[in-house]
Structure formats: C-alpha cells, structure tokens
C-alpha positions in Angstrom: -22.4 -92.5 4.1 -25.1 -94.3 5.6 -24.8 -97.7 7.3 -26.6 -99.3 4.5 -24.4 -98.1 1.6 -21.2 -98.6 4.0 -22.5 -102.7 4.8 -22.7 -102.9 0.7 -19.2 -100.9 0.0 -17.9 -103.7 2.4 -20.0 -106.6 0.8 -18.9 -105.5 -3.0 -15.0 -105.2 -1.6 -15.1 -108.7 0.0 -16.8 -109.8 -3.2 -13.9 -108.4 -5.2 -11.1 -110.0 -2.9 -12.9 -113.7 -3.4 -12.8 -113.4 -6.6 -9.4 -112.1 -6.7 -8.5 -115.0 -4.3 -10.0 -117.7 -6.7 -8.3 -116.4 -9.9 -4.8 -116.4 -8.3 -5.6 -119.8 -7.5 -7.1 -121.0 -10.4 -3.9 -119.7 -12.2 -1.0 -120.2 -9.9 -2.3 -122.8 -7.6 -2.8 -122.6 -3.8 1.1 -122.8 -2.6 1.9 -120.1 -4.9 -1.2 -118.1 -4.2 -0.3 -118.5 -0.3 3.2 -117.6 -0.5 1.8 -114.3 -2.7 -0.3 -113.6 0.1 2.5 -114.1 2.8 4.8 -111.4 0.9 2.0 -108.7 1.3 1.5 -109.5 4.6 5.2 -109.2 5.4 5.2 -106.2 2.9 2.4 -104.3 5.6 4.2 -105.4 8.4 7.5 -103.8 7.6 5.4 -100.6 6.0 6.7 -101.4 2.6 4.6 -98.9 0.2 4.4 -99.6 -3.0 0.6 -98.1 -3.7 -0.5 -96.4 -6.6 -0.5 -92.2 -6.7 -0.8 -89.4 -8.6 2.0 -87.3 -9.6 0.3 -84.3 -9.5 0.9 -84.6 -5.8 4.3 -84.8 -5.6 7.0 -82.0 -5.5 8.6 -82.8 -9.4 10.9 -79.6 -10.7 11.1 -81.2 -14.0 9.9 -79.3 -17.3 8.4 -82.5 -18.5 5.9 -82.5 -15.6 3.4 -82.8 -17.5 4.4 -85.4 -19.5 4.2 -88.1 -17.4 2.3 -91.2 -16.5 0.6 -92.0 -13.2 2.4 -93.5 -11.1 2.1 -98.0 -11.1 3.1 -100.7 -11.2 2.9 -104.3 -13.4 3.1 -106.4 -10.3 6.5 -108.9 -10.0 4.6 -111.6 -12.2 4.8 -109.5 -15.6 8.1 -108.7 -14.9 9.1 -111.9 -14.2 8.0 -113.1 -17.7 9.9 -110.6 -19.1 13.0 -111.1 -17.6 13.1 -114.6 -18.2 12.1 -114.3 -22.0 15.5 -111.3 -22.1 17.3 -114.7 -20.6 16.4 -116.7 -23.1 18.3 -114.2 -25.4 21.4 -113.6 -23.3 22.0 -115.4 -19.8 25.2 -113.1 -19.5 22.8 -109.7 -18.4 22.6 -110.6 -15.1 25.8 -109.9 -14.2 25.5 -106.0 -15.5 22.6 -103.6 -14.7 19.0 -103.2 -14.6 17.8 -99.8 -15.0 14.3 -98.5 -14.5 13.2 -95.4 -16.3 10.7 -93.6 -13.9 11.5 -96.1 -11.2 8.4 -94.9 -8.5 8.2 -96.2 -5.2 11.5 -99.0 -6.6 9.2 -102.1 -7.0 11.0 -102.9 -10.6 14.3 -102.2 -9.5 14.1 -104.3 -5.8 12.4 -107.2 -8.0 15.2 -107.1 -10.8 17.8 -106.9 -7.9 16.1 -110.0 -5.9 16.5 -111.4 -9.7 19.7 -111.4 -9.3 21.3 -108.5 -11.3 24.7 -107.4 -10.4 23.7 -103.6 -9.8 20.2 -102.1 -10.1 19.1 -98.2 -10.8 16.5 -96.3 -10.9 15.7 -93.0 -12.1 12.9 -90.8 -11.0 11.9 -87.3 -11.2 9.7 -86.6 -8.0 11.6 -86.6 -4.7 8.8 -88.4 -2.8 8.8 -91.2 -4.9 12.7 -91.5 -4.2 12.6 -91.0 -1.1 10.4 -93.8 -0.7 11.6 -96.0 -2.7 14.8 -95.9 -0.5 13.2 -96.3 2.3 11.5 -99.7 0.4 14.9 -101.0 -0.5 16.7 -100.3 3.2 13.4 -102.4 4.8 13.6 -104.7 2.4 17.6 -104.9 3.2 19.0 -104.9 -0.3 22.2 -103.7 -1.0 23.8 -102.1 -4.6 20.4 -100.4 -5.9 21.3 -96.9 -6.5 17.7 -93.9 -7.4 18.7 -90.8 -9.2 16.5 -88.3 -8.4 16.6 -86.5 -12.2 14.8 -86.0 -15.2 15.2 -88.9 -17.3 16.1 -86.9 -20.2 19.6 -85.6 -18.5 20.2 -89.1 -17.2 23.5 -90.8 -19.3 23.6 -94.6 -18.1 26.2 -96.3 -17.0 28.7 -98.5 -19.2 27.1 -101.5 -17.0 24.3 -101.3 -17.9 22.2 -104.3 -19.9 18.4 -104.4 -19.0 16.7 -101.6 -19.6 12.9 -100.6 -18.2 10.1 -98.8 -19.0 6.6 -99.0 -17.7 5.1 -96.4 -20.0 6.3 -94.1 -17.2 6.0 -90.7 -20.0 4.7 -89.4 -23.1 5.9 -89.8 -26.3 8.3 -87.1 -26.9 10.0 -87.5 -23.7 10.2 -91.5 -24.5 12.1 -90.1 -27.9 14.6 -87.8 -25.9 15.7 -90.5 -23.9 16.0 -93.1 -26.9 18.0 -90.8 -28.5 19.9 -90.6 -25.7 20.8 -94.2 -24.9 21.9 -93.8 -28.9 23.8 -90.8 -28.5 26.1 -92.5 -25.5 26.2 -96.1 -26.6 29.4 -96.2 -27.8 29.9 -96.0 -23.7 28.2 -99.6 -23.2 30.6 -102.2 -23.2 27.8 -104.6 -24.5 24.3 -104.8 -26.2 21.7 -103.5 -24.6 18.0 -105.5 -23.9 15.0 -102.7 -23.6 11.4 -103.5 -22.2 8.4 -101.9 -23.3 6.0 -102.8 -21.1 2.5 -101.4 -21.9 3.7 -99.8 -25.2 1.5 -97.2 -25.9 3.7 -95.1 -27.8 5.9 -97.9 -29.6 5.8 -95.7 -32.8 9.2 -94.0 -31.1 10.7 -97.3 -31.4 9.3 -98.0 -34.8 10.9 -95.0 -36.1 14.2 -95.5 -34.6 15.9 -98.8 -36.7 18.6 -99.5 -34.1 16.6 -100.7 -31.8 15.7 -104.4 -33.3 12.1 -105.8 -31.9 12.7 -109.3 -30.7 9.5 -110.5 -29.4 6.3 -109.2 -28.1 5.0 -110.7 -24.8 1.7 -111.1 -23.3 0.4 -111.5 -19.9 -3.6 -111.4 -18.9 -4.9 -107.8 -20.7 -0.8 -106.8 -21.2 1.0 -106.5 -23.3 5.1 -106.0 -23.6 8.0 -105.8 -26.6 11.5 -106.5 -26.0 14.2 -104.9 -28.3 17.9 -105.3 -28.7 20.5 -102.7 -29.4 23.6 -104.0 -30.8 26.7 -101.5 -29.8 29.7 -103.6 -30.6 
C-alpha cells in the first residue's frame, strides 16, 4: 500500500472514531461515554478479547458446523435493555441462571454475571472460543460462570436455570433442536423460564412452537430483540 492510500486509510479510520465518539455522546452523554471508554482501555490493558471471528477458523467437531453464525457480539448496552425489560416481568431471575447459547469469547455471560445473576453458563462448540472466554472471566476475576464446551443440541440445562440467551448464534434447524430440547426437559426447571431472541432472524421456530408465549419485542438503534416466557409449573 502506498503512503498516500495508507495517510487516507488513517484519515477515513479517525473519521469513523469521531463520529463514533460524537454519537455515543450525543446519546449517553459525556460521563457515560467516558466511563465506556475507560472499560476498553482497562479491557486492552488486561488483554481481554472479545473481537469478532470467523468460525471457520476454529477447531469445532460438531456435525452442525456448518450451521452456525459468525461469531459477535450485541455490545453490553442491548443486553442491558433486555435484561431490565425480563425484570420488569419477574425480579426473582436473578437469583437463578443465565445461560448463553453459543456463548463465544463469554461477553454475554460475564455481563449477565456483573448483572448480578446467581450462576452464569455458557455453552459453546469451538474450543478456542472457550478457551478464551475462560481466560476473559479469570482476568476479569469473576467467580461461578461455568462454559461447556458441547454442541448446543446435546446440552440439558440445569434446574436453575431462568434467563435464557441467544444471539442468533445458529441456523434454524439447530435453533428448533434445542427448543425442543428446553421442552423436552422442562419438567426439570423448578420455575418459568425467560428466553431472548436477540436478532431474530429465524423467529418462525418460535412461532411454530405455542409454549413459548412472546411477551414483548424490543428495539435498540438497527436491532431488534423478542422476549418469550415458558411457563413449567
């Protein structure tokens, strides 16, 4: 690349930041926009990685390889929103478990855990991403998060469990194995069970399935997210 098209990359990217810089504070304000930027900074300093990747990369044994997602994340505002609108339905899940279907490099789950959920899990299928992730939650220094490295389709969750997560992390028949999973084993929960959609691209599994009752639908900037209840009392 020469040095002209190398000074523009560099212009365009400070450009980008600016403008990133201005929205956060046109939105949150400048304390909140500061204290955002202080957590990254103290995120890079520790060598917390919770960057974007491609699965394809990864060493997955799985026979639903190829029925995943890339790898992402919503960022800790969206989920925020969401868990305070589950709340607003039942103030009692915080003192069971968040789990996080396809659970990455564990942003969801150290989020929901500095939420303050009893116990947090994550399940993901390619051992890098778990290996990670650990490694995120030991810097971090947070203590009863648990990763299963495992197919989510041979994963049974535990009777504790009250959140549940999904950040489109598969395709839709592997979405409709685990669904009829949880329904298979939820005589096991001792009590109802909240379910995020975030990004619901296949929501036509839910549709199909009447147990799971749609509550609300939230929005945040170009996203999009349903919450659903399953009753199993």
């Amino acid at each position: 690349m020469s040095d002209k098209n190398l000074q523009l990359k560099k212009r365009n990217r400070l450009s980008l930041l600016k403008q990133s810089l201005q929205d956060n504070i046109n939105e949150k304000g400048v304390i909140a926009t500061f204290q955002k930027i202080l957590k990254h900074i103290s995120y890079k300093i520790k060598g917390i990685d919770f960057s974007e990747e491609e699965l394809s990369k990864f060493t997955i044994e799985s026979k639903n390889k190829n029925l995943a997602t890339i790898h992402g994340s919503c960022g800790d505002e969206m989920l925020h929103i969401l868990l305070d609108e589950v709340i607003k339905f039942d103030q009692t899940v915080l003192r069971g478990s968040f789990l996080d279907y396809g659970s990455g490099k564990g942003m969801a789950v150290i989020y929901a855990k500095k939420y303050g959920f009893k116990k947090v899990i994550g399940v993901e299928f390619a051992k890098e991403l778990c290996d990670i992730a650990n490694k995120n939650i030991k810097k971090i220094g947070l203590s009863d998060i648990e990763i299963f490295y495992m197919d989510a389709t041979e994963f049974i969750p535990s009777k504790g469990v009250r959140v549940i997560y999904f950040l489109n992390p598969f395709h839709e028949k592997v979405l409709h194995e685990v669904l009829i999973k949880i329904l298979k084993y939820k005589q096991l929960f001792l009590q109802d069970i909240y379910l995020i959609y975030n990004i619901p691209i296949y929501e036509q599994v839910f549709d199909k399935l009447s147990e799971f009752q749609k509550l609300t639908t939230c929005k945040y900037k170009d996203n999009k997210a349903h919450i659903y209840k399953l009753e199993v009392q």
